[in-house]
ZADREN-417465 format. One record per residue (C-alpha): residue number from 0; residue in one letter; x negated, y negated, z negated. Coordinates in nm, 3 decimals, padded with zeros to 5 digits, m for minus. Example, Ala and Ser with C-alpha at 12.3 -4.5 7.8 and 13.67 -1.06 7.14 Angstrom:
<pts>
PT   num   residuo        c1        c2        c3
PT     0         a   m01.230    00.450   m00.780
PT     1         s   m01.367    00.106   m00.714
</pts>
This chain:
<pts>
PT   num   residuo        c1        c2        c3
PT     0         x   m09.327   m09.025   m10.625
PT     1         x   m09.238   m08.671   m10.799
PT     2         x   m09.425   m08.485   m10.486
PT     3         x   m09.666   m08.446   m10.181
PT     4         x   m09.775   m08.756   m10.030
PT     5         x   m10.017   m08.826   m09.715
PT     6         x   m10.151   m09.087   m09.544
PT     7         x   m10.278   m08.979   m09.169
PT     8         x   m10.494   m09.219   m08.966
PT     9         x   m10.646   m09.108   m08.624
PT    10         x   m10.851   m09.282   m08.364
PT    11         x   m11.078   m09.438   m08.694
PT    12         x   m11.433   m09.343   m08.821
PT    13         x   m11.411   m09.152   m09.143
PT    14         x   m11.514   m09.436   m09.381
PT    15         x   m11.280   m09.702   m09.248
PT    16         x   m10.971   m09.485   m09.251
PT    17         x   m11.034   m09.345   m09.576
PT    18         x   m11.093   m09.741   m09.701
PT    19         x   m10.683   m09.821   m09.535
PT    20         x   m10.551   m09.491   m09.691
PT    21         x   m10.670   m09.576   m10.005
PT    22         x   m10.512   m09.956   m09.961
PT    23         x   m10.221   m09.773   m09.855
PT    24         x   m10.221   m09.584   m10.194
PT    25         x   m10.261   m09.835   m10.394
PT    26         x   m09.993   m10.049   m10.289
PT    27         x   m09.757   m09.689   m10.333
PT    28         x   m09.863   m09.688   m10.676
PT    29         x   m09.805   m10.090   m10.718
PT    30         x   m09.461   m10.027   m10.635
PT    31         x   m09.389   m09.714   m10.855
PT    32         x   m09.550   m09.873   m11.107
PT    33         x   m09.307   m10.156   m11.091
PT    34         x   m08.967   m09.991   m10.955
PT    35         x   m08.968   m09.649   m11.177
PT    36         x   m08.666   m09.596   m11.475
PT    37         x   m08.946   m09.360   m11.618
PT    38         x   m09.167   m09.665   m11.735
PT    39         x   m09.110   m09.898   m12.017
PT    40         x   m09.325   m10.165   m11.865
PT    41         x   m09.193   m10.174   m11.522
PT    42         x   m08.951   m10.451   m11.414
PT    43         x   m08.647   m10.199   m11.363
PT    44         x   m08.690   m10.147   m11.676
PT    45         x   m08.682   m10.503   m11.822
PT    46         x   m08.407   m10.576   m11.583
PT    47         x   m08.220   m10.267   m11.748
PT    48         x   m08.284   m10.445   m12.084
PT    49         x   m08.098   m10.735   m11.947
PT    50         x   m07.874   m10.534   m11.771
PT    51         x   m07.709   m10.361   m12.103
PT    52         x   m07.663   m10.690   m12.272
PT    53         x   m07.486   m10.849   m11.959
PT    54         x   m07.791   m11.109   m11.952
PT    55         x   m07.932   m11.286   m11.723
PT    56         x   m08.323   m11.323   m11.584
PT    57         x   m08.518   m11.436   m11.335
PT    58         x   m08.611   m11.229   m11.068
PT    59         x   m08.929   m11.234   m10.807
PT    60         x   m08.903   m11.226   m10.403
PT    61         x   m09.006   m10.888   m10.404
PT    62         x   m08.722   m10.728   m10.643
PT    63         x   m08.454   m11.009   m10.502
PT    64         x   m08.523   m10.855   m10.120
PT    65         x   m08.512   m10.524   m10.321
PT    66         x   m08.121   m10.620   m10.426
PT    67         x   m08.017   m10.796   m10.122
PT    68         x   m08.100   m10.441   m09.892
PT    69         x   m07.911   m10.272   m10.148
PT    70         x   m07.584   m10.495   m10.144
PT    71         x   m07.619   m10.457   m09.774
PT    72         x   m07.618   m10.092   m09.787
PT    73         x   m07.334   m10.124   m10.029
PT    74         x   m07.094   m10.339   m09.820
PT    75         x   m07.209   m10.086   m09.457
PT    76         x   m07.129   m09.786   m09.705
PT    77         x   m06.811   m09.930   m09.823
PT    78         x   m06.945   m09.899   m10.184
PT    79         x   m07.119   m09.539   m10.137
PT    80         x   m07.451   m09.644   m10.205
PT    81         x   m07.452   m09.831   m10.537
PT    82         x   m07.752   m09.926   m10.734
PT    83         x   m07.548   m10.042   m11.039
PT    84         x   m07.418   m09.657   m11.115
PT    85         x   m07.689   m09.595   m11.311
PT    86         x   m07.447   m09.559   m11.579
PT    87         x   m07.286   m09.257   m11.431
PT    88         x   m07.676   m09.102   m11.372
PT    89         x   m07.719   m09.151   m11.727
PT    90         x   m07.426   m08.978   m11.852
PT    91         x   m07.485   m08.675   m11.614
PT    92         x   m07.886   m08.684   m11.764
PT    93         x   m07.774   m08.633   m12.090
PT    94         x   m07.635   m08.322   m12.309
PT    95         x   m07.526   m08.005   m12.274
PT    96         x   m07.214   m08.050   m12.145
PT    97         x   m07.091   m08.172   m11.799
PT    98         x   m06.927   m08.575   m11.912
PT    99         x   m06.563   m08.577   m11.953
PT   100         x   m06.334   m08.769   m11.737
PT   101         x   m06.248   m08.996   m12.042
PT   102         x   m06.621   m09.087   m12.081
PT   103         x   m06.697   m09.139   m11.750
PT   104         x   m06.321   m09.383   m11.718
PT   105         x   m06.531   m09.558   m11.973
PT   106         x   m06.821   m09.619   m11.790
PT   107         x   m06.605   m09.765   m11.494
PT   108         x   m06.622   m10.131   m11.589
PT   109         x   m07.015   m10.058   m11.607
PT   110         x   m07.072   m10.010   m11.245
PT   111         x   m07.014   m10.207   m10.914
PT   112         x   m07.172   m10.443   m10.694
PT   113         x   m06.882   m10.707   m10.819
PT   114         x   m07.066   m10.711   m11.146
PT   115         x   m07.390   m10.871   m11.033
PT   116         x   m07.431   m11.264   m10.933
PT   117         x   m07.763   m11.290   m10.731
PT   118         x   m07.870   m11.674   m10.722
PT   119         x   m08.211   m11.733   m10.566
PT   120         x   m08.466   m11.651   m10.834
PT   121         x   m08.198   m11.523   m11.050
PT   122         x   m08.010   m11.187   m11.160
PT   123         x   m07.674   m11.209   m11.385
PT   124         x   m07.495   m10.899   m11.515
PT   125         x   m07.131   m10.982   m11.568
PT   126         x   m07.058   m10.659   m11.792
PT   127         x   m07.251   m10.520   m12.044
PT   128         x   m07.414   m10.125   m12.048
PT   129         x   m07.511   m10.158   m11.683
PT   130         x   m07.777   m09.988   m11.548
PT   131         x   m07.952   m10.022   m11.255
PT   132         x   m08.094   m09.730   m11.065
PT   133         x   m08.313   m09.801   m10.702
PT   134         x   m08.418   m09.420   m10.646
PT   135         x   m08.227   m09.470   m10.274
PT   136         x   m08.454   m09.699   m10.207
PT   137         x   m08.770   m09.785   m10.391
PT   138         x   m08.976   m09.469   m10.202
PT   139         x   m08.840   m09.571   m09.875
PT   140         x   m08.958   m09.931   m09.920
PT   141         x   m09.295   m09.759   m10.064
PT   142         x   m09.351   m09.637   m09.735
PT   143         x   m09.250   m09.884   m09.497
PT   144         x   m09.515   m10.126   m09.722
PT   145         x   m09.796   m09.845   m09.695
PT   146         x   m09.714   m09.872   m09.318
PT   147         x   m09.741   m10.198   m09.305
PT   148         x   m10.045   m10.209   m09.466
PT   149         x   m10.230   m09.940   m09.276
PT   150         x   m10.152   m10.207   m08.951
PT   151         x   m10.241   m10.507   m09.147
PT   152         x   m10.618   m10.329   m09.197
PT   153         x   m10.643   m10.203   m08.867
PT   154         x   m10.428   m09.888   m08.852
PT   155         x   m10.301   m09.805   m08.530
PT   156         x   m10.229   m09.457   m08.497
PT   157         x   m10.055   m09.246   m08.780
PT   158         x   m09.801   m09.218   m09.048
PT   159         x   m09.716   m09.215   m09.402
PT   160         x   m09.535   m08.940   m09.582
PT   161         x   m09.401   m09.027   m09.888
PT   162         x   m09.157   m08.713   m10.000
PT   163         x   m09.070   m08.654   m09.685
PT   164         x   m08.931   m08.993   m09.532
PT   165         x   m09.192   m09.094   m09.309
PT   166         x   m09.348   m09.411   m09.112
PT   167         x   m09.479   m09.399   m08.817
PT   168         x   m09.759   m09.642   m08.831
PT   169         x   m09.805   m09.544   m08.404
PT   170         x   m09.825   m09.271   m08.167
PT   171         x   m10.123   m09.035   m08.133
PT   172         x   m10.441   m09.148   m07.993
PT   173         x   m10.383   m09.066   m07.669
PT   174         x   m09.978   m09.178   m07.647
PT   175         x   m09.780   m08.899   m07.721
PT   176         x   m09.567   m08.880   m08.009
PT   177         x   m09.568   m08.673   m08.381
PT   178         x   m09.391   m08.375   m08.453
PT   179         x   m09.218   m08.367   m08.714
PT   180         x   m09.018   m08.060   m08.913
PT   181         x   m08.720   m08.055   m09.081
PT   182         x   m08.706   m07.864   m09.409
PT   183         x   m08.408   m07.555   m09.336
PT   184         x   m08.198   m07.681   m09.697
PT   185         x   m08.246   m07.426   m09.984
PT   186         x   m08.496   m07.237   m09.882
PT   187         x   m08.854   m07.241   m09.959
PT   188         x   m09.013   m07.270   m09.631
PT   189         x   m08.908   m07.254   m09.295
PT   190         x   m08.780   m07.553   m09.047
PT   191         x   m08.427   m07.641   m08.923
PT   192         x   m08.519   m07.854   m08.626
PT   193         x   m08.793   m08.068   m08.482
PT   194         x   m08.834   m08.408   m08.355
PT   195         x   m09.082   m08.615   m08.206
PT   196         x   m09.172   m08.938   m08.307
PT   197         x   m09.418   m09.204   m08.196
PT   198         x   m09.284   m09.513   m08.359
PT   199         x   m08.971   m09.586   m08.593
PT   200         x   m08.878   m09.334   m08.915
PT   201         x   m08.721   m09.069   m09.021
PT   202         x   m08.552   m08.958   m09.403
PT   203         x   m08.389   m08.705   m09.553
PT   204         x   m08.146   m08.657   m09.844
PT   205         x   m08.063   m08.394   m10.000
PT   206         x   m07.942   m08.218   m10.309
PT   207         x   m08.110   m07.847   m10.332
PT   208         x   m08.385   m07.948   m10.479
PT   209         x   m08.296   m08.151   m10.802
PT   210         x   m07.951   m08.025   m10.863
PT   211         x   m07.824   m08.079   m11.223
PT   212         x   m07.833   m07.744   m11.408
PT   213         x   m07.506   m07.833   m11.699
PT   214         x   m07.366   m07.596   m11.913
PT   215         x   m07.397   m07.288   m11.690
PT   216         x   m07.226   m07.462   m11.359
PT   217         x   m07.496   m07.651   m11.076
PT   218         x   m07.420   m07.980   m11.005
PT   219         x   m07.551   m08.258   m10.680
PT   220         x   m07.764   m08.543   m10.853
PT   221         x   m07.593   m08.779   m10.603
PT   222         x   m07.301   m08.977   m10.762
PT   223         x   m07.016   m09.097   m10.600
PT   224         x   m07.022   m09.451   m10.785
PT   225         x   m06.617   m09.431   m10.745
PT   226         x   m06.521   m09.149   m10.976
PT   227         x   m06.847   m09.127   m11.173
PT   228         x   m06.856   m08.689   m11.010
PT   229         x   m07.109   m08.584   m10.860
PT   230         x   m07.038   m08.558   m10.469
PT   231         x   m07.033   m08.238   m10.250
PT   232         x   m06.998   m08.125   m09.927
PT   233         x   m07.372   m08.206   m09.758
PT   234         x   m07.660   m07.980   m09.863
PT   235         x   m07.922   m08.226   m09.686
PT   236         x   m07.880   m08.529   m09.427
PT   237         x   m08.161   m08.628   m09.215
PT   238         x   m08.166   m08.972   m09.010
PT   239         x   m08.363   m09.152   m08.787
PT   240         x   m08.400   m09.514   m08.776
PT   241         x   m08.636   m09.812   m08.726
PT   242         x   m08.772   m09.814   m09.079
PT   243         x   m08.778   m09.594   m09.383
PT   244         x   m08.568   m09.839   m09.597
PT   245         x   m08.276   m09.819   m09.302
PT   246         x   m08.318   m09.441   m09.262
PT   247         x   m08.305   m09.386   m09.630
PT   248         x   m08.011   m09.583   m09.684
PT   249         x   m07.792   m09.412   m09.445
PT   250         x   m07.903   m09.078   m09.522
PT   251         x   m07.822   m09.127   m09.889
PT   252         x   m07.449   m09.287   m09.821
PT   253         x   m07.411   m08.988   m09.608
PT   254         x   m07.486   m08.760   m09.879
PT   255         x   m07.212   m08.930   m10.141
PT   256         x   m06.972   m08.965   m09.908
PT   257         x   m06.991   m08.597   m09.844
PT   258         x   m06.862   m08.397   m09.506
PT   259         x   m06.725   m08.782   m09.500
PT   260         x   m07.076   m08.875   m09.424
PT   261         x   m07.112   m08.729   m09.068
PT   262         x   m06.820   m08.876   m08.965
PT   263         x   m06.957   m09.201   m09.074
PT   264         x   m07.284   m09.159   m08.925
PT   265         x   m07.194   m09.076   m08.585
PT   266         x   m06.974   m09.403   m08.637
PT   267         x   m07.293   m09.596   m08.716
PT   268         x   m07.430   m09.440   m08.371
PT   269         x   m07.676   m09.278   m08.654
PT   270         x   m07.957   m09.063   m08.514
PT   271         x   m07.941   m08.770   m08.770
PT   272         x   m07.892   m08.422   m08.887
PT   273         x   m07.671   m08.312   m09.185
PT   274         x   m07.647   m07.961   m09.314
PT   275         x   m07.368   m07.847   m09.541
PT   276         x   m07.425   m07.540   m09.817
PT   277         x   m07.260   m07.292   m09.605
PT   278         x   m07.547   m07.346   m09.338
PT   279         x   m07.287   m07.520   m09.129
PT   280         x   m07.459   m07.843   m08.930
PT   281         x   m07.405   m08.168   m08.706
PT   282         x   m07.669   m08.352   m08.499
PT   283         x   m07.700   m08.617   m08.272
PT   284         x   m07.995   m08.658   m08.023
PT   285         x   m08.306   m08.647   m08.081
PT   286         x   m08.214   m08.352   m08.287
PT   287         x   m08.130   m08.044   m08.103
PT   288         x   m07.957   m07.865   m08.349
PT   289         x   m07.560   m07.777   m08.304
</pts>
């Protein structure tokens, strides 16, 4: 997943937690293995294959669910989140230079949720160079599955920490909830605010830590799927939700929609914290931060 992971179980003997957390990993790793643009053999990338041609393939339960979440997020997001801008990622991965508009005008007819016809069992692409990208939502869905696994084997107490967005698999031992930090944006340590959770999620966004480095100027890796620029405004947004897929999605939208994205959130009667560059922030409860 590109950094620290955990797996805490409590209220377990030593042996049989360690046997869940290792079930737990394994079924992280099943779903990297089969969700990640960096492997050849993984079914994004066969579906990519397809994609480019404007084919059409059949598609498992798994990755149709997978698709379905993210046209859901789409329509909520009025078109902020979009897994079909992979095109625009791709164009901001590559060279020297920052993509000119022209390119990226080019690219348009590559990207939208209007150019995919889900069928059961079946994925069309109705242009050709498209590109799918699911990194708003394949470690989120990572974790909520480790979750669900640690409960299916007997986990009762704990969470998962994939990254950063966590599941809470239950409360402590004893009833009371987790504490959990939130990373201050661009710095290397410290904590912005705290919450406490004993059931639910919580993920963050943010863009400090894999900005694009182009031709001398820093850019946000997020991409607003509308103009094919990278968005600004948000330094990090942090929500709170039932599940990691939920809280991921709305932190993300928040974070291409910008200083857009708070306003949006508290319109959602989102739980969450967003941070801008300038160190400016909004919260809703839990978080206590002004």
């Amino acid at each position: 997943m590109g950094s620290d992971c955990a797996v805490r179980l409590e209220g377990l003997p030593v042996d049989r937690a360690m046997e869940i957390a290792k079930a737990a990993e394994a079924e992280v790793r099943r779903i990297e293995a089969r969700y990640s643009r960096f492997r050849e053999d993984s079914e994004l990338s066969r579906l990519n294959r397809v994609a480019r041609i404007a084919g059409s393939t059949a598609i498992d339960a798994e990755t149709e669910a997978l698709i379905l979440f993210s046209k859901a997020c789409w329509e909520v997001s009025g078109g902020a989140f979009d897994i079909t801008a992979g095109a625009y990622h791709r164009a901001w991965r590559r060279g020297a230079a920052a993509p000119s508009a022209q390119h990226l005008a080019a690219l348009a007819g590559s990207v939208g949720f209007t150019r995919l016809a889900l069928a059961p069992g079946r994925l069309t692409f109705l242009a050709d160079a498209m590109e799918l990208d699911l990194g708003g939502v394949g470690k989120e869905y990572a974790a909520d599955r480790a979750c669900e696994v640690c409960r299916e084997l007997g986990g009762r107490h704990g969470f998962v920490n994939l990254a950063g967005d966590i599941r809470v698999i239950g409360p402590q031992p004893d009833g009371t909830a987790w504490r959990f930090g939130v990373k201050r944006p661009e710095t290397e340590d410290g904590e912005i605010d705290q919450v406490e959770l004993g059931e639910g999620a919580i993920a963050t966004s943010g863009d400090y830590e894999r900005r694009l480095e182009i031709g001398g100027q820093s850019y946000s890796h997020f991409i607003d799927p509308a103009t094919g620029w990278p968005s600004s405004g948000l330094a990090s947004a942090t929500v709170i939700a039932s599940n990691c897929m939920a809280a991921g999605g709305l932190a993300t939208s928040a974070m291409i929609m910008g200083r857009a994205g708070v306003d949006w959130l508290i319109g959602r009667g989102a739980s969450f914290l967003a941070v801008d560059h300038g160190r400016g922030s909004w919260s809703t409860p839990p978080f206590r931060r002004a």
